[in-house]
C-alpha positions in Angstrom: 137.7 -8.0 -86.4 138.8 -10.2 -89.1 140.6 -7.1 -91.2 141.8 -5.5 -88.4 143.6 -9.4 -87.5 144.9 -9.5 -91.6 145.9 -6.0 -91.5 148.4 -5.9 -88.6 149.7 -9.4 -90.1 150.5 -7.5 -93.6 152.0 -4.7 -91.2 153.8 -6.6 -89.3 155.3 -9.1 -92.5 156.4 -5.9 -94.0 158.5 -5.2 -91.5 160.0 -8.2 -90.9 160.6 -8.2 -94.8 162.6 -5.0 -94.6 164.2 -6.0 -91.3 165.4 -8.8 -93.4 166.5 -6.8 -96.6 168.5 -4.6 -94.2 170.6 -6.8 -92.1 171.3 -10.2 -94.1 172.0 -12.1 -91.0 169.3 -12.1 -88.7 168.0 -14.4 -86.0 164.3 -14.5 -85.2 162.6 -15.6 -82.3 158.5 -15.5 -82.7 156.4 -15.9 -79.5 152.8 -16.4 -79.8 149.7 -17.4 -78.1 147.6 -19.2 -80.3 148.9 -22.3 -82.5 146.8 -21.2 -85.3 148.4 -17.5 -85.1 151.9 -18.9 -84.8 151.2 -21.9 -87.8 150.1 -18.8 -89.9 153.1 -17.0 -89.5 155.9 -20.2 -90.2 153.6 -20.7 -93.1 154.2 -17.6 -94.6 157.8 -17.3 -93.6 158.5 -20.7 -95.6 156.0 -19.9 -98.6 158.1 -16.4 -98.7 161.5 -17.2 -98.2 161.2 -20.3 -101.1 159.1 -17.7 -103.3 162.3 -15.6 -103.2 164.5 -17.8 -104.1 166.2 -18.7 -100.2 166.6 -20.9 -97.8 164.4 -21.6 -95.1 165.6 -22.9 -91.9 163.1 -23.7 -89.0 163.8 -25.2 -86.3 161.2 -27.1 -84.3 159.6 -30.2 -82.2 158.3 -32.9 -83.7 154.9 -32.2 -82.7 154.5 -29.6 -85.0 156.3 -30.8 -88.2 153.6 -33.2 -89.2 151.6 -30.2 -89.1 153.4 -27.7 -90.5 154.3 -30.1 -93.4 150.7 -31.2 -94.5 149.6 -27.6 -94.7 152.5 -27.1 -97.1 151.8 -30.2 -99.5 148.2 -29.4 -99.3 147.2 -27.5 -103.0 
């Protein structure tokens, strides 16, 4: 279950990678269901978008930026 969970995440961050090639000026609005899932996914986006040299703008609470900021400075 595991690879089938990874795999549609490497399917669906593809896309969104070529969405983002293809139109320069794009908003994107992420639902989700579980914290973990959605944490994943603004993970990458920020790990991805500094990798490549751009800037990352997220907006959210203030719940979740403690969070989202200690997974980043963790090694």
């Amino acid at each position: 279950m595991e690879a089938i969970h990874e795999r549609r995440n490497d399917i669906l961050k593809s896309k969104m990678n070529q969405l983002f090639e293809n139109q320069k000026n794009i908003h994107v609005l992420y639902s989700y269901n579980e914290m973990e899932n959605y944490l994943n996914q603004v993970l990458s986006y920020i790990q991805d978008g500094i990798a490549a040299g751009d800037y990352v703008i997220l907006v959210e609470n203030d719940r979740i930026y403690p969070i989202i900021h200690k997974e980043l400075s963790t090694p």
